[in-house]
N, C-alpha and C positions, 0 to 999 in steps of 0.2 A: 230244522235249525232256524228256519224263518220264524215258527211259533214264538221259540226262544228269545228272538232278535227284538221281537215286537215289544215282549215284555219285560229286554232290555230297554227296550226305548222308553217303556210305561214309567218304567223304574225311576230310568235319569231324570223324567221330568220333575218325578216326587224329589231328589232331589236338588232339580235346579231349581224350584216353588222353596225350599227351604233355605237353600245359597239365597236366595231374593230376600227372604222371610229375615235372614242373617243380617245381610245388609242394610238392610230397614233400622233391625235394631243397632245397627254399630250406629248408624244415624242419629239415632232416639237415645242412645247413651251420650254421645258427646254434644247434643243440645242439652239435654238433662245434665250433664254436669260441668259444661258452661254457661249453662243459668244458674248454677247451682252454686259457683263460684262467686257470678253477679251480685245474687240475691243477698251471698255472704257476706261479702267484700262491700259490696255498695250499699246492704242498707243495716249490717250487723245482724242477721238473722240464716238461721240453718232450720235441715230439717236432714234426719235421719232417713225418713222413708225414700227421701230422694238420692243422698246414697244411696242407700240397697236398691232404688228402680234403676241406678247405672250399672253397680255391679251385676244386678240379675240378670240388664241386658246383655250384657257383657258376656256374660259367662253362656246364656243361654246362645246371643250370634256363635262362640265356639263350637257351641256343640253340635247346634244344626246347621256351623257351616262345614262341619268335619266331613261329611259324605257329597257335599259341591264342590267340595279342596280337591277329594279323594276322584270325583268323576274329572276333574279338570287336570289332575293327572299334575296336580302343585302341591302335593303331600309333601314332607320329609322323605327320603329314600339315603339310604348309605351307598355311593354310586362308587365302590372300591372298584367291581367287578360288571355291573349293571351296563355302564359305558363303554363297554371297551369288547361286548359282544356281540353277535348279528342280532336280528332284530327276534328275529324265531328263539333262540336261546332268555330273550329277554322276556318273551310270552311266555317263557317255559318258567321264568322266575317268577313272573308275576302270579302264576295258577299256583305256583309251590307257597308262595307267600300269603296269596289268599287263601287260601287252603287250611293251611297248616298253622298259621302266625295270626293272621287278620279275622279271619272266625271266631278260633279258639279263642281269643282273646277280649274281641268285642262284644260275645254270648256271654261267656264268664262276665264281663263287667256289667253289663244288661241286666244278667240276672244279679247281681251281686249288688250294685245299685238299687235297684228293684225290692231287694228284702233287706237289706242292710240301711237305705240310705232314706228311699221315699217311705217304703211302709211305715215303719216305728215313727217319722213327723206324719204323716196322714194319717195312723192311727191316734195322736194326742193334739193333731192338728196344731202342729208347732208355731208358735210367732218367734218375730225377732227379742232376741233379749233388751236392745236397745230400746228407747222412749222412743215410743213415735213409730215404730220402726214395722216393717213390714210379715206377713205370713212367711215362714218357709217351705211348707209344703207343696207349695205351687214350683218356687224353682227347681226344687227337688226331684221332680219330675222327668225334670228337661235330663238330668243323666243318663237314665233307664232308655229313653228314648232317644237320645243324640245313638249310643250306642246299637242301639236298635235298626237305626237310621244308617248308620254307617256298615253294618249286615248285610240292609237290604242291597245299599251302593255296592257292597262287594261283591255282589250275587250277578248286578249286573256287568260287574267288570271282568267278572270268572265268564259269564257265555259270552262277553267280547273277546275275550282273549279266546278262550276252545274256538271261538268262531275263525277268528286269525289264524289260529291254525289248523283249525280244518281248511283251509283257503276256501272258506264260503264269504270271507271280506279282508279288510284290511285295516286299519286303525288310523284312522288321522291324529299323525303325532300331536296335535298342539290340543286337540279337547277330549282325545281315545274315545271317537265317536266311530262306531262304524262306516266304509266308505261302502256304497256295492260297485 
């Protein structure tokens, strides 16, 4: 279980490096499009490509902050029934849900992204339609691999939770980090 523990620990740092990577760009979107505003506003000039560099960061901080949300344990959750159980019951929810809901679902879109969404623009090596305007293939990427991403995070959060219940450790509630 130790082996395991370790390459949960490997895991989360892949992605807290990405939660970081995230943060950086929410940064680099709201300079970019509050100059972006300036440049408009103050000297009557735009540019297309600097749209799409805010949305792309934008959209890209989502996706590889989705598995530092998910290790920080600040996801969405429907807490009908989550709350109001012991803590063992809640480990027992969390394994069923990564399981069963959060695999299945993030593999499907992984791969679904993956042939659906990047290959066909990396195969014609898609630009923006707009003047000026940026590559698509490049953020199209970032789908296939947010998804991928948020896999691997599940992977480490299924041996922390088997871990908690085996009572080989315990979860510190506020970052569901292993405690020994």
């Amino acid at each position: 279980m130790q082996g395991l523990l370790r390459l949960s620990s490997v895991l989360d740092k892949i992605g807290y490096r990405c939660g970081q990577l995230a943060n950086v760009m929410i940064l680099l979107s709201c300079v970019i499009s509050a100059s972006n505003a300036l440049i408009r506003y103050g000297f009557d000039w735009s540019s297309n490509s600097l749209l799409e560099m805010q949305w792309y960061l934008f959209g890209a901080a989502v996706m590889l902050g989705a598995s530092y949300t998910f290790q920080r344990n600040e996801h969405v959750r429907v807490d009908l029934v989550y709350g109001h159980v012991s803590e063992r019951a809640q480990l027992w929810i969390d394994v069923f849900g990564i399981i069963f809901f959060l695999f299945p679902a993030c593999i499907l879109f992984a791969w679904l992204s993956w042939t659906s969404l990047f290959m066909p623009s990396w195969d014609v090596l898609e630009q923006s339609s707009n003047s000026g305007g940026l590559p698509r293939y490049p953020i199209k990427i970032i789908v296939p691999i947010g998804f991928a991403l948020l896999t691997v995070q599940g992977v480490s959060e299924l041996i922390k939770r088997i871990a908690a219940l085996a009572g080989k450790t315990h979860l510190d509630n506020k970052y569901e980090r292993p405690v020994q």
